[in-house]
GUSEBA-477917 format. One line per field, with one value per residue (C-alpha): x, y, z; residue number from 1; residue in three letters. Coordinates in Angstrom, 2 decimals, decimal comma. Each point is the difference from the previous one (the first is absolute). Layout:
BEGIN
px <- X / ...
py <- Y / ...
pz <- Z / ...
resi <- NUM / ...
resn <- ala / ...
END
This chain:
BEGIN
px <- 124,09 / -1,84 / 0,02 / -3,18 / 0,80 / -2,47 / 2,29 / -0,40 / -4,00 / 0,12 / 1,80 / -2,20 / -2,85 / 1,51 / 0,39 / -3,69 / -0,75 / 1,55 / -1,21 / 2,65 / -0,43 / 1,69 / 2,23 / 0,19 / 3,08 / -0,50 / 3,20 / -1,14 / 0,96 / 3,02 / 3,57 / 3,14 / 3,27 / 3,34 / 1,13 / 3,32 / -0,73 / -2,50 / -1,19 / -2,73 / -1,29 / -3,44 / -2,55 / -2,20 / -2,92 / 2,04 / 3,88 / 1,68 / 1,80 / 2,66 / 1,75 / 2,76 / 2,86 / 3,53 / 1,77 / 3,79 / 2,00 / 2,97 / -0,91 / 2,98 / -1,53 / -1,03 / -3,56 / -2,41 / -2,38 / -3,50 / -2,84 / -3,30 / -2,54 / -2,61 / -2,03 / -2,15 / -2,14 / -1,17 / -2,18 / 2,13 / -2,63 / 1,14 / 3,71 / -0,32 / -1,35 / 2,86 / 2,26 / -1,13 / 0,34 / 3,02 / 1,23 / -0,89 / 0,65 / 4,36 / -0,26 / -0,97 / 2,60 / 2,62 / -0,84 / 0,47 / 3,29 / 1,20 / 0,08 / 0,35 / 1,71 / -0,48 / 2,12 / 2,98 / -1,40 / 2,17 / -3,32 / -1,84 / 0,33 / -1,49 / -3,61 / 0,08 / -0,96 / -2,92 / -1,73 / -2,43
py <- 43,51 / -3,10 / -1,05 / -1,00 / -2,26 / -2,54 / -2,68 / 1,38 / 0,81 / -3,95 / -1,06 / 2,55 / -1,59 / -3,65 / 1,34 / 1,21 / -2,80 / -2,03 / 2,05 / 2,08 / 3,45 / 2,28 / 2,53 / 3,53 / 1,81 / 3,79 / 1,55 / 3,65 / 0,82 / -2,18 / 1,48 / -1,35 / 0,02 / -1,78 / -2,05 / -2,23 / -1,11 / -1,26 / -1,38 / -1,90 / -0,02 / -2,16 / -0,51 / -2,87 / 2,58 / 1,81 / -0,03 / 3,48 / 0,34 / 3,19 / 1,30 / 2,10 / 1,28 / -0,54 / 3,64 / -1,20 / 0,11 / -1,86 / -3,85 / -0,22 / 2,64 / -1,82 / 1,84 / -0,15 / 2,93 / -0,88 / 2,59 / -2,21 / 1,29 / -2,80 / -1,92 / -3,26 / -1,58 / -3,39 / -2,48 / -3,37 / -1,14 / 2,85 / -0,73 / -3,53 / 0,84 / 2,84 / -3,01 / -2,61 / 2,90 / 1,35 / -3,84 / -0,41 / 3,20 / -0,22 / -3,48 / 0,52 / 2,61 / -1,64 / -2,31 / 2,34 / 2,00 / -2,43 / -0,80 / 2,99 / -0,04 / 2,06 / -1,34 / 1,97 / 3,44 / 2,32 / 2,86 / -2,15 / 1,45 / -1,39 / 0,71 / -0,78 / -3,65 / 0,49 / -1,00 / -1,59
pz <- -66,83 / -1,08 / -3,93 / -0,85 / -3,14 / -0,98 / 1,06 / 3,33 / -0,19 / -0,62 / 2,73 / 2,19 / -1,19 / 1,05 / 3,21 / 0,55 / -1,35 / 2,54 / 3,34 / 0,62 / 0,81 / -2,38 / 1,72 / -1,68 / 1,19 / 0,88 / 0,21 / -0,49 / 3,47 / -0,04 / 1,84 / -1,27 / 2,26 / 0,08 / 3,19 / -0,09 / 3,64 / 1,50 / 3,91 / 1,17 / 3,72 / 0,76 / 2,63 / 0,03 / -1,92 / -2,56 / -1,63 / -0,66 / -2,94 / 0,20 / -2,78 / -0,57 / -1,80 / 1,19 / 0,22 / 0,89 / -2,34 / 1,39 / 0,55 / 2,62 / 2,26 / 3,33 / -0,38 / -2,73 / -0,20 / -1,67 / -0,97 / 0,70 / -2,62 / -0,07 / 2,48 / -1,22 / 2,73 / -1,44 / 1,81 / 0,38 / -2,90 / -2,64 / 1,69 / -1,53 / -3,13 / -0,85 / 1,22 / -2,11 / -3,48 / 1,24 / 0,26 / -3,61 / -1,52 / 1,44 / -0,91 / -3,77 / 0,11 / 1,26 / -3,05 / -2,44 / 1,42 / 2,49 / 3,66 / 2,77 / 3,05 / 2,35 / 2,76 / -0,67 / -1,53 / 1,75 / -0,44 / 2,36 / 3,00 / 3,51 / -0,08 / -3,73 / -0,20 / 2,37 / 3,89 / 1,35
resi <- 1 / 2 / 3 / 4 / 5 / 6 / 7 / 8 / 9 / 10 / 11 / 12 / 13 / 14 / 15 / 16 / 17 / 18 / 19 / 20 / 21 / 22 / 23 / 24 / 25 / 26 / 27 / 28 / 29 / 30 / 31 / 32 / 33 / 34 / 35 / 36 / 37 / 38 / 39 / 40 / 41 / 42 / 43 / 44 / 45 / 46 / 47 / 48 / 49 / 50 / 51 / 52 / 53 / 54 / 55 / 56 / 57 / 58 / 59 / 60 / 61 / 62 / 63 / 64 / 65 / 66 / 67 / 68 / 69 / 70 / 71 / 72 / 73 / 74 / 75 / 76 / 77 / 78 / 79 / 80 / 81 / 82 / 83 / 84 / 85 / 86 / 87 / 88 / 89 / 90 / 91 / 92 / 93 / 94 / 95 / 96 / 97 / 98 / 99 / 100 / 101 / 102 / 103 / 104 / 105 / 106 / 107 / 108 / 109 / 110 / 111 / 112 / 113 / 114 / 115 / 116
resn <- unk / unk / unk / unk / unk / unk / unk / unk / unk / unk / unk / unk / unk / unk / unk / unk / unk / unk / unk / unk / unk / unk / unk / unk / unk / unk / unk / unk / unk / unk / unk / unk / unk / unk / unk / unk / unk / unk / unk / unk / unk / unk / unk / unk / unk / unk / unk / unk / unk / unk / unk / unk / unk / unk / unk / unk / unk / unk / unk / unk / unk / unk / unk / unk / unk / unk / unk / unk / unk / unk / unk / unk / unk / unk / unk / unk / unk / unk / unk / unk / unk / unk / unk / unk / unk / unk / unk / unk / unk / unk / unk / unk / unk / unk / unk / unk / unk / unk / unk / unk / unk / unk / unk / unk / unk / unk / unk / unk / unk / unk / unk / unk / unk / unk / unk / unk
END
């Protein structure tokens, strides 16, 4: 939902004001799932995001089992952009509740850090 205060009608206005397009977010037809892994593959015209949920239970098994429920197909172009937020959004949390590290998270299984 967007709150329309008058603080943000001003800075709306700014905005017009300045060129930029406003964006109005439609999210009436908007799906919601959970994924805690994810893969990417990539071709020179598009990168494939998968997503998934993990469905072992025990992190020592020698095979993770992962229900894919989401596919993303992003031109390199969108690729970079959801980079470059992603990039800013983890850094500004890792501000506020500290740095992550992912290199020895015993849920991340072999496909879960991505390919190329």
């Amino acid at each position: 939902m967007i709150d329309d205060t008058p603080q943000d009608e001003q800075a709306k206005a700014k905005e017009t004001e300045k060129g930029t397009p406003k964006v109005v977010w439609d999210d009436s037809a908007m799906n919601m799932s959970y994924a805690n892994v994810v893969n990417v593959t990539s071709t020179r015209e598009e990168m494939t995001l998968f997503f998934g949920t993990n469905q072992t239970w025990n992190a020592r098994e020698s095979e993770f089992k992962v229900k894919l429920h989401d596919r993303i197909i992003l031109s390199p172009f969108a690729a970079k952009r959801l980079l470059t937020l992603l990039t800013a959004v983890v850094g500004e949390y890792e501000k506020r509740y500290g740095h992550l590290d992912i290199s020895n998270d015993p849920r991340q299984g072999p496909s879960a850090t991505g390919s190329h």
